[in-house]
N, C-alpha and C positions, 0 to 999 in steps of 0.2 A: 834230468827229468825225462818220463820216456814221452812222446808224441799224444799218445789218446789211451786212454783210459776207460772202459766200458763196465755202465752198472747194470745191473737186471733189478729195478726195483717194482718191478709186478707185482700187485700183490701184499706190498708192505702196506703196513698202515702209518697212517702221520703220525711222528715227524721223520720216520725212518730213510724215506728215500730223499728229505733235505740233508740230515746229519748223512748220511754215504755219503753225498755228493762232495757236502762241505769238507769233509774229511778228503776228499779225491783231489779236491784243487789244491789241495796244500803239496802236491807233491808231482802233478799234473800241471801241463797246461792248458791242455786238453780233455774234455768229458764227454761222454757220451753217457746219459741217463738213459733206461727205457720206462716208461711207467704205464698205466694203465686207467685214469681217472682224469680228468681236467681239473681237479683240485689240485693233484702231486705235478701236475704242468704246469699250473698258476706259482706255485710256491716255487718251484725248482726257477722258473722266469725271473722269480723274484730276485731269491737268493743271484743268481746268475748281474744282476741290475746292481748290487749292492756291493758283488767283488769286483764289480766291473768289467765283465765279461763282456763279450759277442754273443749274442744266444740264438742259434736257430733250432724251430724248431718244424717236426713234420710229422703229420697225421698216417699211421699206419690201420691195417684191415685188423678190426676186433677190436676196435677202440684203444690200439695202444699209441702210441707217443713217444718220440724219439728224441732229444730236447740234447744238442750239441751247445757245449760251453767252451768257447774261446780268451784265454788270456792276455787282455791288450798287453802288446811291449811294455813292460816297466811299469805294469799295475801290479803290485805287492798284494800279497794276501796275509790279512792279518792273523798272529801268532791265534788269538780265541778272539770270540764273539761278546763272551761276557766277560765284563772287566772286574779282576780281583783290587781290591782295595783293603786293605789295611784298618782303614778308619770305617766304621761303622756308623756315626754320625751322618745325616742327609747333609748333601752337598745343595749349592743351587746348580751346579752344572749336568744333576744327573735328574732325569724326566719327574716329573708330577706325574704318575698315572692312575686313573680311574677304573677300575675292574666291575662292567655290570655281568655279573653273573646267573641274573634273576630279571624276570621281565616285571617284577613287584619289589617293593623296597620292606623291608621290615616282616614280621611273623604274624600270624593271625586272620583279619579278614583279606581276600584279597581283592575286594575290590577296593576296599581304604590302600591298598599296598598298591595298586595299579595307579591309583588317584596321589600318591604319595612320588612314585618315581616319575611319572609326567610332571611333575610339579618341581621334583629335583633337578631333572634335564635342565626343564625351562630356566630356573637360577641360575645354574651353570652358567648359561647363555647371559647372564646379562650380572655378573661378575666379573669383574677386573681383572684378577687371576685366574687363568684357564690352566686346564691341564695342557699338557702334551701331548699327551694319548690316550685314547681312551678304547679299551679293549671292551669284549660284548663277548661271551661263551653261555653255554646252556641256553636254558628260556630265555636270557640275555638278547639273543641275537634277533629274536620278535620284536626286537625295538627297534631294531635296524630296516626291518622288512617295508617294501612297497604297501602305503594304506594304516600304518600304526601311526596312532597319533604323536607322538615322540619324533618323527620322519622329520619337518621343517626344522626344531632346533637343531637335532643333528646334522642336518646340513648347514646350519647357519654355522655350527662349530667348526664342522669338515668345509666352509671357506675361509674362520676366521684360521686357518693351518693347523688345527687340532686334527691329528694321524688317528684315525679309526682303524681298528682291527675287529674282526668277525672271524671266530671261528669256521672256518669251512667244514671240519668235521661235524659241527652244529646243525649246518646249515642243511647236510643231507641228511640228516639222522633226523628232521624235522621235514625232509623234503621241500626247502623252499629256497634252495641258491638262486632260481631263476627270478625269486619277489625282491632278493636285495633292492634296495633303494637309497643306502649310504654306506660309505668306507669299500676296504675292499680285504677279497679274502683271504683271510691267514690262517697260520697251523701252530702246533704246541711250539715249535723250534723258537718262532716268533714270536712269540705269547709269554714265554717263562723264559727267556733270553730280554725282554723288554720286561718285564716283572721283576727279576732280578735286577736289572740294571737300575728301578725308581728309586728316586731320592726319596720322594710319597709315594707311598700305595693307600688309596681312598676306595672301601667297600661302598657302596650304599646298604 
């Protein structure tokens, strides 16, 4: 394997400069990302956390970002991310996941639909069986924000260890990454790599 590895992900949009990356360590043990956004920083940190890496990273002029991944001694990198299985059948070993996609639950009015999904969360919260994760994309991620009323369950869930995910691409396309108020943020890699992998997929 050669020493480092350098990507120019400027410019790309999610998930494009986590799949390069991911694709680099496989043959690397060394990366150098550049990126351009503090979304494709957060994500690349991520991924970087979860192969196990060293990751440093440092702030360049024009907002880029220079995000170095080191491979501890004897940390393996797995063959894929999403696991093929054979059996089509839900396991109990593979996630319960929640997909809010919509900041309303159901068609029609929506303030009955606004009054529907505050009402859903809350159950959540005070049933037996929780998800594992619960993902938030689109108008979705308005449940998530600093001041929605939906905010206290989903912190009660995100202590009881339920893994929130928030679209990042959402979150600027609405301008409001700076109001999050629970989970934290992710991109499509993460999103449809934990979507694939549920044993349940739950719409509201």
């Amino acid at each position: 394997m050669s020493d480092i590895k350098i990507i120019n992900a400027a410019g790309l949009g999610c998930p494009q400069p986590v799949i390069l990356t991911r694709q680099a360590m496989e043959n690397h043990d060394k990366v150098k990302v550049i990126v351009d956004n503090d979304t494709a920083l957060e994500n690349i940190r991520r991924l970087g956390a979860k192969l196990g890496c060293d990751v440093v990273s440092e702030a360049k002029a024009g907002g880029i970002f220079e995000i170095t991944l080191m491979r501890k001694p004897g940390a393996p990198i797995p063959a894929q991310d999403i696991s093929v299985t054979c059996d089509a059948s839900p396991s109990p070993s593979r996630p319960f996941v929640i997909v809010c996609a919509e900041d309303k639950m159901g068609r029609g009015n929506d303030e009955l639909g606004s009054v529907l999904m505050r009402a859903f969360l809350h159950t959540i919260c005070l049933q037996k069986e929780k998800p594992d994760v619960m993902i938030f994309y689109n108008t979705g991620v308005k449940l998530t924000l600093q001041g929605a009323e939906t905010l206290d369950d989903l912190k009660e869930l995100a202590t009881a260890g339920i893994e929130i995910l928030v679209c990042g691409t959402c979150l600027n396309y609405f301008d409001v990454k700076d109001k999050l108020g629970v989970g934290v943020v992710s991109n499509m890699y993460d999103i449809a790599g934990t979507m694939s992998k549920a044993g349940r997929l739950l719409t509201p």
